[in-house]
C-alpha positions as CSV (number, residue, x, y, z in Angstrom):
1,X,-13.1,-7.5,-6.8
2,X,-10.0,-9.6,-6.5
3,X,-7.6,-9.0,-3.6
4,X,-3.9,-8.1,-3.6
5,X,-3.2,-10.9,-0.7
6,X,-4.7,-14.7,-0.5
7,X,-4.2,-17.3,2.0
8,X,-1.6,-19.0,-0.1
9,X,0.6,-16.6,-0.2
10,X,0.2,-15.4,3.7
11,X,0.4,-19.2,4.4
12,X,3.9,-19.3,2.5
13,X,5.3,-17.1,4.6
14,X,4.0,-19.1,8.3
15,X,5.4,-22.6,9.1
16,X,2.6,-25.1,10.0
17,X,2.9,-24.3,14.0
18,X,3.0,-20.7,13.4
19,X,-0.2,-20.8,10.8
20,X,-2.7,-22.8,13.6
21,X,-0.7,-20.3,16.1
22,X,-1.4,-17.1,14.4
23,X,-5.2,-18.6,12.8
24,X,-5.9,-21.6,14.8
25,X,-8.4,-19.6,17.9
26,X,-10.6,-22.4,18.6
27,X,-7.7,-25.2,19.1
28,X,-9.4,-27.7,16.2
29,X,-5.9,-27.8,14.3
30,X,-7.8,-26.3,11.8
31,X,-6.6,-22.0,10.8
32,X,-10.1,-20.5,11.1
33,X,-11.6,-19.0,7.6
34,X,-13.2,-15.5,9.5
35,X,-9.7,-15.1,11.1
36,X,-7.9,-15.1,8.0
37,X,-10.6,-13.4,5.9
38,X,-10.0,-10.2,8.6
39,X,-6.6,-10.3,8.0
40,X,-6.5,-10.5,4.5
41,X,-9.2,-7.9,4.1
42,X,-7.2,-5.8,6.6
43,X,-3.6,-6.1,4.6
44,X,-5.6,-5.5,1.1
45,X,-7.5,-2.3,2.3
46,X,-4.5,-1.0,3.6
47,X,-2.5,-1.7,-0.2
48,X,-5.7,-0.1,-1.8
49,X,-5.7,3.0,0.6
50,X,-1.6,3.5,-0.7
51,X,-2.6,3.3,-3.8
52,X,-5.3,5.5,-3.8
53,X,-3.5,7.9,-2.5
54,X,-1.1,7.8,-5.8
55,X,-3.9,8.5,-7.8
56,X,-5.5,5.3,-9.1
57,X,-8.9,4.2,-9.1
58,X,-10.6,1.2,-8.1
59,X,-10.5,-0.3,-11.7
60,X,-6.6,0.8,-12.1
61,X,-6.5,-1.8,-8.6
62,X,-8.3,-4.6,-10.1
63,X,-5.7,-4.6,-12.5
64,X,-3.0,-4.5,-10.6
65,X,-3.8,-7.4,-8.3
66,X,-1.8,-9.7,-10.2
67,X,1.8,-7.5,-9.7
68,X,3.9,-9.7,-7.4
69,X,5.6,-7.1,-5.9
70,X,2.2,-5.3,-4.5
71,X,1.0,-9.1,-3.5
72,X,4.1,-9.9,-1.6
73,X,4.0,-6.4,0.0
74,X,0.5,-7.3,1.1
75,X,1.1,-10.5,2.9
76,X,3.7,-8.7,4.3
77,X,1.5,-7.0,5.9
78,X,-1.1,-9.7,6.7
79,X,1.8,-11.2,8.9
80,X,1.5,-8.2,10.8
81,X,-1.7,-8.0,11.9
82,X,-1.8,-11.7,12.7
83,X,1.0,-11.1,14.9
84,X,-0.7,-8.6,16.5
85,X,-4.4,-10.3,17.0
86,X,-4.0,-11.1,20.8
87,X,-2.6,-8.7,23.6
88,X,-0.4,-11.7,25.0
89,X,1.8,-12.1,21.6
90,X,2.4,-7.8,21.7
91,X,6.2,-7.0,23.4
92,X,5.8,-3.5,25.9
93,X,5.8,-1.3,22.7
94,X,2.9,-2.7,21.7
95,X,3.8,-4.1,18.5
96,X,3.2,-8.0,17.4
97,X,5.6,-10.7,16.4
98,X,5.9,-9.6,12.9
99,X,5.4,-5.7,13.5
100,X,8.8,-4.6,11.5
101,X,8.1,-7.0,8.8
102,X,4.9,-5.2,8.5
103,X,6.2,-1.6,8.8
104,X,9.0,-2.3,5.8
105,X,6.1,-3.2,3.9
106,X,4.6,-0.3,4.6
107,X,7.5,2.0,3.8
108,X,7.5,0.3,0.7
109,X,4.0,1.1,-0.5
110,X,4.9,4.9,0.6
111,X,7.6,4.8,-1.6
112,X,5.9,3.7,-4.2
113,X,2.8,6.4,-3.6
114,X,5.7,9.2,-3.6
115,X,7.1,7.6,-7.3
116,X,10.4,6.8,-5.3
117,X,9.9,2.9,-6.1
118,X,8.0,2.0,-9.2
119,X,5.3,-0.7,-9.7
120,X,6.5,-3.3,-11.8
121,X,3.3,-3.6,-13.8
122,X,1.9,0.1,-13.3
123,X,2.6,1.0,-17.3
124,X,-0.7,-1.6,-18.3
125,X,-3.0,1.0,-16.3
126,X,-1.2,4.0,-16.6
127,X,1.7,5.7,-14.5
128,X,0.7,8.1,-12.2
129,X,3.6,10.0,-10.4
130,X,3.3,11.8,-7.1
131,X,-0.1,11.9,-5.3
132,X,-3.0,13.8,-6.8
133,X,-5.7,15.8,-5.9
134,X,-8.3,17.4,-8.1
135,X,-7.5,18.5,-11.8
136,X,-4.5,20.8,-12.0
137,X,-4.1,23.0,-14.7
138,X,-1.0,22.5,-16.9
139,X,-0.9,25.7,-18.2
140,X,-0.6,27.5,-14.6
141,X,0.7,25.1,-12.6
142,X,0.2,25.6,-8.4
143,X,3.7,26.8,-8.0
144,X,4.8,28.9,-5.1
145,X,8.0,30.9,-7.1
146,X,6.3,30.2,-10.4
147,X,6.0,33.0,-12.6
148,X,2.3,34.3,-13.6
149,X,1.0,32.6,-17.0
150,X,0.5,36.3,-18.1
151,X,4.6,36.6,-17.2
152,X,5.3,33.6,-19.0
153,X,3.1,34.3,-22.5
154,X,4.9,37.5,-22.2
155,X,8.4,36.1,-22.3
156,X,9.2,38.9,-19.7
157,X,10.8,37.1,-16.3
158,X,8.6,37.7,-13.0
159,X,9.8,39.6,-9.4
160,X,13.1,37.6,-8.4
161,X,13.7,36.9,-12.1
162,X,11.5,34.3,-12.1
């Protein structure tokens, strides 16, 4: 299962200081692998979790891991969480060096699970609209002023005109 963020692309977004800052625990000018494997894994479950949420399933994701929007939305939110690793980098709120760069991200995939933003490449798996649940039925849709399907067959309008 590919991922929606690599190292490249998080590492685009660093200069070299900031990478061995942000990666760089044990001081050997070298960003350590488990430290950025966390982060990535962290910033792709959260993508897949959005996603979810809208309806697809894992192999609609594996799909979508090459749509640049959803991968620079995900390192977006890889800077996040390594700018939030260590207490000493987190202001009083609690939130790390990058915390708003993280959140817009964030907004982003919500806007996207809500249908309000569109994935670019969503049409090769299929578009799904607004978040699912279990099978709904067409023909007598969940509706809280909907009239009854026997209302509607019959042509006749239901209480409030309906």
């Amino acid at each position: 299962m590919a991922g929606f963020v690599d190292e490249d692309a998080v590492k685009a977004r660093f200069s070299a200081d900031q990478w061995l800052q942000f990666f760089d625990d044990d001081g050997d000018g070298v960003a350590d692998a488990s430290i950025v494997a966390e982060v990535l894994a962290d910033a792709d479950a959260d993508v897949r979790a959005h996603l979810k949420g809208k309806g697809y399933t894992d192999d609609d994701l594996d799909q979508l891991v090459a749509d640049q929007t959803l991968r620079r939305t995900a390192a977006a939110i890889a800077m996040g969480y390594a700018g939030e690793r260590r207490s000493e980098w987190l202001n009083d709120q609690g939130q790390g060096r990058f915390h708003q760069v993280r959140e817009r991200a964030i907004q982003r995939l919500k806007a996207m699970q809500k249908a309000d933003l569109r994935i670019p490449s969503e049409a090769a798996v299929g578009v799904k609209n607004k978040r699912v649940g279990a099978g709904i039925d067409a023909a007598d849709p969940p509706f809280v002023f909907a009239a009854s399907a026997a209302d509607r067959a019959s042509g006749k309008p239901g209480p409030g005109g309906f």
